[in-house]
N, C-alpha and C positions, 0 to 999 in steps of 0.2 A: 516490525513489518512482516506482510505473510513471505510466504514462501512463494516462487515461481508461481504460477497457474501449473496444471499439469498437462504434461504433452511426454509420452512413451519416452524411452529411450533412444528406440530405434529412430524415431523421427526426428529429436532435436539432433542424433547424430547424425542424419542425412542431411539437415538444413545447417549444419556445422560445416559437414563437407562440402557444400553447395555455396559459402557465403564466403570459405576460405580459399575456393577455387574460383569464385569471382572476385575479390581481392589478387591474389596472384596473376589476374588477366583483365588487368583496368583498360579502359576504353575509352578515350575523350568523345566530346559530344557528334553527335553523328555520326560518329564512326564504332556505335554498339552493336555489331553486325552479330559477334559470338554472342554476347551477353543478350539481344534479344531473340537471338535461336534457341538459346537455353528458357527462356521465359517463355517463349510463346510453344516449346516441345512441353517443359513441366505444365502449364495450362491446358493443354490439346491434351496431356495424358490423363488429366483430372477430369475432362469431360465437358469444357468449357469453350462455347463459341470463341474465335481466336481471328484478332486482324491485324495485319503486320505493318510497316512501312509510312505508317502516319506521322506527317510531320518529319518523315526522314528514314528515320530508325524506331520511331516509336510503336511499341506495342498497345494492346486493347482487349482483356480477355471479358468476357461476358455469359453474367450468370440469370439465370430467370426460372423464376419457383412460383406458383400460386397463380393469384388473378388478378393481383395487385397492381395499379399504374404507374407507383411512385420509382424512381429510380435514382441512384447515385452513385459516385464517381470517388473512387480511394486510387488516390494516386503514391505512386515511388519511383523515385530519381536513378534513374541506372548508368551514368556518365562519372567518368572520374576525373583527375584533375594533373595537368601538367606540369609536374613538378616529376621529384627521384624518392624514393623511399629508401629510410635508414633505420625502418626497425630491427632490422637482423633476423627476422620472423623466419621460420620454415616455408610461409607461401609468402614470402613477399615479393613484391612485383616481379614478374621476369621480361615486362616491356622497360623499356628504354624511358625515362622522361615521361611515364606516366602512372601514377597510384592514387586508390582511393582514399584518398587524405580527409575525406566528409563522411563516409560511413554510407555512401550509398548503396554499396556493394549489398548492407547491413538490410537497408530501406527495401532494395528490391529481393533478397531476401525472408524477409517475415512477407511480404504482400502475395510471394507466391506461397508461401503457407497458410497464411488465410484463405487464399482461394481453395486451396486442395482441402481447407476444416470443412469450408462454407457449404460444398458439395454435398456434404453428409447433413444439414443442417438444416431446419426447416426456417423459410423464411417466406414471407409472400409480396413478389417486385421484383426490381432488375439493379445488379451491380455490376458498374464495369471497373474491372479490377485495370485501371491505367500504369504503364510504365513509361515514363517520360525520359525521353534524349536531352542531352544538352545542360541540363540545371544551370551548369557553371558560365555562368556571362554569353553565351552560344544561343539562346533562344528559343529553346526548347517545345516550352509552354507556348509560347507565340506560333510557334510552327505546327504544333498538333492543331492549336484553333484556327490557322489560316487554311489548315489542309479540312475543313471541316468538319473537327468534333462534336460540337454540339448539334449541327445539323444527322450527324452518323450515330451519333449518341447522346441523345438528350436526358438531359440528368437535372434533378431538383436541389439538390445539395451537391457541393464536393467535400473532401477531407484529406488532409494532408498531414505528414508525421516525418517530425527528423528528431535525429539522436541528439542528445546534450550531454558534453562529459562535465562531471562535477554535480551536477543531479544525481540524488541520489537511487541507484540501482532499480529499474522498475517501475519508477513514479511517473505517473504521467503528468503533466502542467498542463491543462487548460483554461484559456483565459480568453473572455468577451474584450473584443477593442484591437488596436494596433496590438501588432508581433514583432514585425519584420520592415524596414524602411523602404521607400522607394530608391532603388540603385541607378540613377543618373550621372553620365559624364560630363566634359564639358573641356574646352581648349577653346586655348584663347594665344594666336600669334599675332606678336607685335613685329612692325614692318618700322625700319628706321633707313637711317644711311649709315652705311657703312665709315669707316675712317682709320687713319692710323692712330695706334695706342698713345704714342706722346702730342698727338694733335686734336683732341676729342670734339674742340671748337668749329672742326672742318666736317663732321658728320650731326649726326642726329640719334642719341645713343639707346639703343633700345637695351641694351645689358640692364641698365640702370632703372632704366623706365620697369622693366619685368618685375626689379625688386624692390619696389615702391608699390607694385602690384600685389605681388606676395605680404607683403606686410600689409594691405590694407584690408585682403582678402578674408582675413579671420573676424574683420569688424562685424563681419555682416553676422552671422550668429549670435554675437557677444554684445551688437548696439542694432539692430535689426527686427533681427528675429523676437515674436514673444518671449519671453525667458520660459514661459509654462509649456511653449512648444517644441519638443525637443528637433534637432538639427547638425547637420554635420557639412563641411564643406574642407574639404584638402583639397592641397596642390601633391599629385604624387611623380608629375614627370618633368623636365625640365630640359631644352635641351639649345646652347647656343654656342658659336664661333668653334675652336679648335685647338686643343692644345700644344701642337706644333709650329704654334703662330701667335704665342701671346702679347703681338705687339698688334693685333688685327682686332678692332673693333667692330664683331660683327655685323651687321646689317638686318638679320630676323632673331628672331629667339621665340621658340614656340614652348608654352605650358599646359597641361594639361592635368585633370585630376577629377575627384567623383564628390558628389552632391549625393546628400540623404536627409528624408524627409517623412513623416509618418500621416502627415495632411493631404490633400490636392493644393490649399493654399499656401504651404507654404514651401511644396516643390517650384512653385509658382515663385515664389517670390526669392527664392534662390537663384532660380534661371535670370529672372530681372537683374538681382542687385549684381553675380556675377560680371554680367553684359556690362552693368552701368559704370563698376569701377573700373573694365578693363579700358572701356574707353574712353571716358574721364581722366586716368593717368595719362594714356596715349596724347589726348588732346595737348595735356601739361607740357606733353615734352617735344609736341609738334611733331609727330609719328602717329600712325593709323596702329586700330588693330583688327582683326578680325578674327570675329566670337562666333560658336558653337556650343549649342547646351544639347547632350543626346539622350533622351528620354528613352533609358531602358523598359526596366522593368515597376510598377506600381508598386505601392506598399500590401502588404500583406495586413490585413484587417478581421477578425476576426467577428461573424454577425451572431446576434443573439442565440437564434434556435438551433444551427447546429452546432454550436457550444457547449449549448443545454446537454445535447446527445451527449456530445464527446465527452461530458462531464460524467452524464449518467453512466455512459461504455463503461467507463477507468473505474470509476466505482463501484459496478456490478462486477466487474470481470477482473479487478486487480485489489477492489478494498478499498473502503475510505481513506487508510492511510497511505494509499497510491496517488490518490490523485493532489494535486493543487490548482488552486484556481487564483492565484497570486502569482507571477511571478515575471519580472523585468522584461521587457520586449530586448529585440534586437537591433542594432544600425545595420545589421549583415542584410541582405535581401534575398528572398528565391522567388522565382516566374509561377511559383503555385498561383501566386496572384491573377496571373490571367485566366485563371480557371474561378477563383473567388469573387474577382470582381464582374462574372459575369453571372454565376448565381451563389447563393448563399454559402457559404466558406467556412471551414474551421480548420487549423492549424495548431495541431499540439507537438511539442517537446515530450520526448521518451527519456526518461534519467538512464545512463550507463556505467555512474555511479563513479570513483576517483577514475583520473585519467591516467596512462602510462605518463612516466615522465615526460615533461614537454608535449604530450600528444594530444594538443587541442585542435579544434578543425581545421585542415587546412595546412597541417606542422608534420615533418617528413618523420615522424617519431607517431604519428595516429594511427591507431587499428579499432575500430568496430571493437565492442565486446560481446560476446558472443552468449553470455548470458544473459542480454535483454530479447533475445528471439524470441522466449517464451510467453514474455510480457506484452512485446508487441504484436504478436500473433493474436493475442486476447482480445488485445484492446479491438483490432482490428474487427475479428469477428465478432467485439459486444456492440461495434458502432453500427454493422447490419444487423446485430437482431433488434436492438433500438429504434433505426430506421424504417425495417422493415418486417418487424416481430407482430 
């Protein structure tokens, strides 16, 4: 495979220093007040229209070259995640209960070094170089377009980029089609009578009623669902009676857990069959329940043309054998979607090649590798000259 793209010394050392001091000062969502002070001062130094506060926390820097009308939107995630980190790292977290465990730190990053290449750069059009609050289940995406994005910045394509460990080093994946699932919750409390443990006759037992639930709740993907459709449905919470009282036969037991889906039909049809067995069993057992299905976030779909691009970017600016245009979607989900499903959408995977031990997304052992900055900074600046070359 080639080598890096090339980028000085001095500047992958500054975006080294830049990406391991926002690592060291993770921010959960909305609350990027450093992290977008530093994004929107390196943008305003670079020479770039700058607007702050969208959607929260979110930034919005903007570039405009030539006479061109077209414009588009390269978005990166600058939120991290509540959890503790155990790298043992030199900059590792020094908040409390919060570390970049996704590599966003990584996303926002290279997005500010595109911007500051782009400047020097001939293109003819308008990019707004987006940085997104919230990614992690917070809302993020939802909140930049309710606070007016597209009306503030109207964009013909977006594009969207996250890291992948176990990709190898560099390589970009893009792929036409689903990526990413849709991230839907869903709870479901069953309402009984209560009673004493050696008298079960004298109540109405929802304990029992819960785990006839549980057990039937896996049917629905396995005798349901298309088999050519892929789908997911867990129970991840569970919570009833008290163990300082195990002669007490609760009264409620509520459940809870997330739904994934790569369709619109058969997010659909998940929220249905959910609903139908809760309250089916309920009925059995002569006990109510009451269901909640909460539509997060849409699946992440990848549309033709700017696929095309991304394809072409990874391949001008990293090499044929950078890119792939194969390679497995995700059950995972991100709110890029709210930006894709509103105009045409591409979403690629950046390789960063073996992971630390244990250090897949999301695992208090993860750290961003800091030799993909070079690759994605490429990529980034081949998908504007693509766009707008």
């Amino acid at each position: 495979m080639q080598n890096p793209p090339l980028m000085t010394p001095e500047i992958l050392a500054d975006l080294t220093e830049l990406r391991r001091d926002l690592h060291a000062h993770p921010e959960l969502g909305f609350e990027e007040h450093r992290t977008a002070a530093i994004v929107a001062d390196r943008l305003r130094a670079a020479g770039l229209e700058v607007e702050t506060g969208i959607g929260g926390t979110g930034v919005v820097g903007t570039l405009r070259k030539g006479n061109g009308n077209r414009a588009i939107a390269l978005r990166a995630d600058m939120d991290a995640l509540a959890m503790p980190e155990d790298t043992g790292l030199p900059y590792a977290s020094v908040t409390q209960g919060a570390m970049h465990a996704c590599g966003h730190d990584g996303h926002t990053t290279m997005l500010i070094a595109a911007a500051q290449a782009m400047v020097n750069q001939p293109f003819s059009g308008t990019v707004h170089f987006v940085f997104q609050p919230a990614e992690e289940g917070r809302g993020g995406a939802k909140a930049m377009v309710e606070d007016g994005f597209f009306d503030r910045f109207p964009v013909d394509a977006a594009y969207g980029l996250h890291n992948m460990p176990g990709l190898e080093l560099g390589v970009i994946a893009a792929v036409e089609g689903p990526q990413l699932a849709s991230s839907d919750s869903w709870l479901v409390d069953f309402h009984g009578v209560g009673s004493h443990g050696a008298k079960p006759h004298q109540g109405r037992d929802a304990v029992t009623a819960s785990a006839v639930f549980l057990t039937q709740l896996h049917s629905i993907v396995a005798r349901e669902v298309n088999p050519l459709e892929p789908a997911v449905v867990s129970a991840c919470a569970v919570s009833a009676g008290d163990f300082a009282a195990l002669n007490v036969i609760p009264h409620k037991v509520q459940i809870g857990g997330t739904a994934r889906a790569y369709s619109a039909d058969v997010r659909d049809q998940l929220d249905t069959a959910i609903g139908r067995h809760a309250n089916g069993v309920a009925a059995s057992f002569g006990i109510t329940a009451d269901y909640t299905f909460i539509r997060r976030i849409p699946p992440v779909i990848n549309a033709p043309a700017p696929t095309k691009i991304a394809q072409q970017a990874a391949a001008t600016a990293l090499g044929d054998d950078h890119l792939r245009t194969v390679f497995p979607p995700s059950t995972a989900g991100d709110d890029f979607s709210e930006f894709g499903t509103r105009v045409p959408g591409a979403y690629v995977w950046l390789g960063m090649g073996e992971p630390r031990e244990n250090g897949q997304h999301h695992n208090t052992n993860f750290d961003f590798n800091d030799d993909c900055i070079p690759f994605g900074t490429a990529y980034w600046c081949a998908v504007v000259e693509k766009e707008l070359g």
